[in-house]
C-alpha positions as CSV (number, residue, x, y, z in Angstrom):
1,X,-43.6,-60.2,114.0
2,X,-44.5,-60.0,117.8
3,X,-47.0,-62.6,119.2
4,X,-50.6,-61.7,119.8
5,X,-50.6,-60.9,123.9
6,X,-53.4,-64.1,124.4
7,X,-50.7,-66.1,122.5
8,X,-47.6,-65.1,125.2
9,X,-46.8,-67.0,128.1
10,X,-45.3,-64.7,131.2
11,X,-46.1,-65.6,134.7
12,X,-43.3,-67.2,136.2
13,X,-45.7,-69.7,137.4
14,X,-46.6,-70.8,134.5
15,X,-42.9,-71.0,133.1
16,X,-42.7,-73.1,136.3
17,X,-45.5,-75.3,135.5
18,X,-44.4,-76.0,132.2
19,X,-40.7,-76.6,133.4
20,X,-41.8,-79.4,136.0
21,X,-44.6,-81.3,134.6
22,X,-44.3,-80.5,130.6
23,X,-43.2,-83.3,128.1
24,X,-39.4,-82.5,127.1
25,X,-38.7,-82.3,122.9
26,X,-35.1,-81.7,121.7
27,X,-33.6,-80.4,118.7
28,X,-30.4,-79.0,117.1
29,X,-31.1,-75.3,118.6
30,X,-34.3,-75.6,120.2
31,X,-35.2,-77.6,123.5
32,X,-39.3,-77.7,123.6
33,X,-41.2,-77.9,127.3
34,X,-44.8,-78.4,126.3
35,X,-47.7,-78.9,129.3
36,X,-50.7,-80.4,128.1
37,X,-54.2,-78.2,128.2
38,X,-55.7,-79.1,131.9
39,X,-58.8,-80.8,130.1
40,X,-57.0,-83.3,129.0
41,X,-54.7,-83.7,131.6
42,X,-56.2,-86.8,134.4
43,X,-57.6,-84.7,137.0
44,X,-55.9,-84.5,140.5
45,X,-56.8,-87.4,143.4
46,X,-56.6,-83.7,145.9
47,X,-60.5,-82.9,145.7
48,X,-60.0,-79.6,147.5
49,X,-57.4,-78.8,144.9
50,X,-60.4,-79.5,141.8
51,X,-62.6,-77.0,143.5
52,X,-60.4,-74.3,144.3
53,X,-58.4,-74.4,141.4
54,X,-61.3,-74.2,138.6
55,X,-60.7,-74.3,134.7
56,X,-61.5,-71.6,132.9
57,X,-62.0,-72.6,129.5
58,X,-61.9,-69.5,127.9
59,X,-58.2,-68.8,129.6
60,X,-57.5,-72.2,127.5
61,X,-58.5,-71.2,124.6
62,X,-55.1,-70.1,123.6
63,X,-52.0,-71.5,123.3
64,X,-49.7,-69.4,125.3
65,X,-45.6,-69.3,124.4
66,X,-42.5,-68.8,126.4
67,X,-39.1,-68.5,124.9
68,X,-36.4,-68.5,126.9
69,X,-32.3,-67.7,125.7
70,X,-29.7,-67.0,128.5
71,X,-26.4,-65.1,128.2
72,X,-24.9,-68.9,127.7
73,X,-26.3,-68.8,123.7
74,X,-24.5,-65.2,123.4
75,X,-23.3,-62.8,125.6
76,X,-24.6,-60.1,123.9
77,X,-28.2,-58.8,123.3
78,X,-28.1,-57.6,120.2
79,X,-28.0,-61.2,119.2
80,X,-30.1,-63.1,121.8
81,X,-32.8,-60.3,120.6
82,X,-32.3,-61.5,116.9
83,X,-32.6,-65.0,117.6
84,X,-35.8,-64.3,119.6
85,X,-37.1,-62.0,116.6
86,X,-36.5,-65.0,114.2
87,X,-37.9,-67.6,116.6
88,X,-41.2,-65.7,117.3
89,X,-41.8,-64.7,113.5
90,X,-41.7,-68.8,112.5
91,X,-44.3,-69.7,115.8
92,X,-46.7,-67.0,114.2
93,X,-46.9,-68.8,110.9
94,X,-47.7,-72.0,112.9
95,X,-50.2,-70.3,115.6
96,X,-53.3,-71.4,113.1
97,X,-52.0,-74.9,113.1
98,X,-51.5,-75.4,116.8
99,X,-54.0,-77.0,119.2
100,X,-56.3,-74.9,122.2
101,X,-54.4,-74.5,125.8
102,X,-51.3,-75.9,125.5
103,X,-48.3,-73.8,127.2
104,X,-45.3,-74.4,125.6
105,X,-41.5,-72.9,126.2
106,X,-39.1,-73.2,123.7
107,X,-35.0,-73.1,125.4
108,X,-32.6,-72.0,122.8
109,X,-29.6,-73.3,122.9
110,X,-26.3,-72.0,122.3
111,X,-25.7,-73.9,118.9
112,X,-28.4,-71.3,117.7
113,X,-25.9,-68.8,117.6
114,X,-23.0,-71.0,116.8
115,X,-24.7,-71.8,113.6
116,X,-25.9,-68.9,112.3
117,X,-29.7,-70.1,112.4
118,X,-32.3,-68.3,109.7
119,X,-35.8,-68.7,109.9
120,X,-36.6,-70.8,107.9
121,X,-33.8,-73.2,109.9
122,X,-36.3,-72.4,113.1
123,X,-39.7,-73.3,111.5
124,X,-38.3,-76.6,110.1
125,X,-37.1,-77.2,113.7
126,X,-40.0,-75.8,115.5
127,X,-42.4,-77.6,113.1
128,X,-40.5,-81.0,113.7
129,X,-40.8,-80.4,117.4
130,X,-44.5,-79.7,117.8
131,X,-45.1,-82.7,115.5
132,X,-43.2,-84.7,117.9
133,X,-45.4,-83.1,121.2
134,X,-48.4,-83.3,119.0
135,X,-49.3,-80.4,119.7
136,X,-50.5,-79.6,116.0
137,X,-54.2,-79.3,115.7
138,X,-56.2,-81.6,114.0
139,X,-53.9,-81.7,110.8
140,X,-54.7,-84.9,108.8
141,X,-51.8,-87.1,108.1
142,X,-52.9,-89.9,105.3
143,X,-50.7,-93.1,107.0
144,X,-49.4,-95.5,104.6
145,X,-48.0,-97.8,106.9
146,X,-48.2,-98.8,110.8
147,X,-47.3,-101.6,112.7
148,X,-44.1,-103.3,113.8
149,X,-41.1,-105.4,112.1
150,X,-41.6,-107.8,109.6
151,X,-42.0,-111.6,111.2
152,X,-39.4,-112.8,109.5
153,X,-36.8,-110.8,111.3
154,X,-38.1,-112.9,114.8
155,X,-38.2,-116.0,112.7
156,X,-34.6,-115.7,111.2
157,X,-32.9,-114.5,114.5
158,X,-34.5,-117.1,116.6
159,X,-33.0,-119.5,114.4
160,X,-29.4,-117.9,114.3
161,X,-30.4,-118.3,118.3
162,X,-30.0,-121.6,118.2
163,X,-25.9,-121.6,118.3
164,X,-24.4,-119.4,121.1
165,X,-22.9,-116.7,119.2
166,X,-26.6,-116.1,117.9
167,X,-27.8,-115.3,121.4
168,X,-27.3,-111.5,121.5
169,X,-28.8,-111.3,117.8
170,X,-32.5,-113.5,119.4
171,X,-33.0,-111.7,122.3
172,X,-32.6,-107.7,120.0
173,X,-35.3,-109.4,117.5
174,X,-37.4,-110.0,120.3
175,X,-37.4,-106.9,121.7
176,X,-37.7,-105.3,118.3
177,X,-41.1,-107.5,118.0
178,X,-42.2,-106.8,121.6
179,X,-41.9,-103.0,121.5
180,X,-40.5,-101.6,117.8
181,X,-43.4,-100.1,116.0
182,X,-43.0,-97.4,112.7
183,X,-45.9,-94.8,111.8
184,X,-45.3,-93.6,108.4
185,X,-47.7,-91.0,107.4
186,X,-47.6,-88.2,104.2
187,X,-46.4,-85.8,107.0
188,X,-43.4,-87.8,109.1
189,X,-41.7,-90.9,109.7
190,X,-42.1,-91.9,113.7
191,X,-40.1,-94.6,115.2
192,X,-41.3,-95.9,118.6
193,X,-38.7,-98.4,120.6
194,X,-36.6,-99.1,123.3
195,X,-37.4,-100.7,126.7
196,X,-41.3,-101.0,126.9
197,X,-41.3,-99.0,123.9
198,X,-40.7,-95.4,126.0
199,X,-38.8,-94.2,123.1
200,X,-40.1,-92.0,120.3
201,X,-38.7,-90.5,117.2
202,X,-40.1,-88.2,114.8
203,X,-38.9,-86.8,111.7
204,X,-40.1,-84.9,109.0
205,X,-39.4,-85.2,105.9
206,X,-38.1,-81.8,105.1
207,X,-35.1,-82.7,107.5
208,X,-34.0,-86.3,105.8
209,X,-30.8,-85.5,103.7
210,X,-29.9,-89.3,103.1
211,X,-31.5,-92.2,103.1
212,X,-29.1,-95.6,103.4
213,X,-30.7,-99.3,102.4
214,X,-29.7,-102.5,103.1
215,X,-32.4,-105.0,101.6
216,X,-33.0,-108.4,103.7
217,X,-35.3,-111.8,103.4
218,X,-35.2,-111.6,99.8
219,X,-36.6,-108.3,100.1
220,X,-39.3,-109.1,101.9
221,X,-38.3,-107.0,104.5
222,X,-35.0,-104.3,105.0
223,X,-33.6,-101.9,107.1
224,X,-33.2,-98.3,106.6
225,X,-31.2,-95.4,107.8
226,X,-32.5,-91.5,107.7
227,X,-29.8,-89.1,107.9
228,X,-30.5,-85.6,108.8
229,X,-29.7,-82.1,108.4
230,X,-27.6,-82.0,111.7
231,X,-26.1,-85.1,110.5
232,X,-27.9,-87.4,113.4
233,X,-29.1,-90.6,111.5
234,X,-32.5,-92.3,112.3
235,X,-32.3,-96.3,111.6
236,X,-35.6,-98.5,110.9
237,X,-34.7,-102.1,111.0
238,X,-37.1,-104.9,109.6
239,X,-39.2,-103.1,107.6
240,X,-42.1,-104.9,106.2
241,X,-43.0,-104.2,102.3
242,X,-39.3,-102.9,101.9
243,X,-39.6,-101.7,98.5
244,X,-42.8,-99.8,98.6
245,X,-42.0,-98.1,101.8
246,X,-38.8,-96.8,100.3
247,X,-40.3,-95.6,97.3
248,X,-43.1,-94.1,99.1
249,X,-40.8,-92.0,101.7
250,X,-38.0,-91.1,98.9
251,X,-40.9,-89.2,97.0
252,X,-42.3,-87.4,100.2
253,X,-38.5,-86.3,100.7
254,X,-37.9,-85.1,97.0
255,X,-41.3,-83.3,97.3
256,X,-40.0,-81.7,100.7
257,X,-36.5,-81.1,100.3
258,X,-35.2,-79.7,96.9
259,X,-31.7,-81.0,97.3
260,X,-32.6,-84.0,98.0
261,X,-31.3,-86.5,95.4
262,X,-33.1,-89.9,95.5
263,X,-30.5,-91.4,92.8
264,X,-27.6,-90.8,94.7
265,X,-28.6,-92.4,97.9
266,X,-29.3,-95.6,96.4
């Protein structure tokens, strides 16, 4: 099912805009560019760039899409053309769902092919990717829990800190309390880390295959590993309110994933 022509990106400019100033999203077969709507982009410091270059809102009224696949996923077209057939039928299922003016290009990569993708394998991918852009539009997500590690990871470490071989083992619960934060919701698990916290995760919860626990503090707190589909693993350490969070995300994955088995991945 073809895109409706106010949904389809095709300037080359626009590819081009999207390329250098979109937000970059990967996945197993899809790599997502998305460019924010110019309303709520911060304007530009050139002046005589904001006047000549007015917004047309009704131009932004529509998310436009771009997909691009190169000879490198398959060398022949009868195949590029299916996987582009496949792609564009999930994206018109989620067109209700997605959020005025964004332009958005979606790279296919050659593990599309490799793998043999259906469609339903591209709207689980494409869903997870747009959740991570946000560009989903105004879909409530009921979140049971948001916040950082559980204190008592800092408090624990900075004791092991006292000896020398505790050092390295301080200084990661530090940064995990400075810049770790978790955002579970009904819809997703999101992990936000790294250096200043510039990394972000998301994962839904029809993609979690395994989940791993390992219960610390008296199970006050715990980590937890996510494995997925395309066997990449997703680790929460120093989860607060261990138990319930568990419980809570094992029955949003059984609810989501059929062959899911909470039993076995205790």
């Amino acid at each position: 099912m073809a895109l409706p022509k106010a949904n389809r990106l095709k300037s080359r400019k626009d590819f081009q805009a999207v390329f250098r100033e979109g937000i970059r999203r990967n996945g197993s077969y899809l790599t997502l560019r998305a460019l924010k709507p110019l309303f709520s982009r911060k304007p530009s410091l050139d002046t005589a760039t904001q006047t000549t270059q007015a917004i047309d809102l009704r131009t932004l009224a529509s998310t436009r899409i771009g997909i691009s696949i190169s000879t490198k996923v398959s060398k022949r077209a009868v195949v590029r053309n299916r996987i582009k057939r496949q792609i564009t039928s999930a994206l018109y299922n989620l067109l209700p769902k997605l959020s005025p003016g964004w332009r958005l290009v979606f790279i296919v990569k050659p593990t599309a092919a490799e793998s043999k993708c259906v469609s339903p394998q591209f709207l689980q991918e494409l869903e997870q990717l747009l959740a991570q852009a946000e560009v989903f539009d105004g879909i409530r997500e009921d979140v049971y829990y948001e916040g950082g590690p559980h204190i008592g990871d800092l408090i624990v470490n900075l004791i092991i800190g006292l000896t020398i071989v505790g050092i390295p083992l301080t200084v990661g619960a530090i940064v995990r309390a400075l810049w770790l934060r978790f955002r579970i919701t009904d819809r997703r698990v999101t992990v936000i880390g790294g250096w200043q916290g510039r990394d972000r995760t998301d994962i839904i919860y029809s993609e979690i295959v395994k989940v791993v626990t390992i219960p610390r503090g008296i199970g006050l707190w715990g980590d937890m590993v996510l494995t997925l589909k395309n066997g990449s693993r997703l680790e929460l350490r120093a989860i607060p309110k261990f138990r319930e969070v568990y419980d809570y995300i094992n029955e949003r994955i059984a609810a989501k994933n059929p062959e899911y088995s909470a039993t076995a991945n205790k």
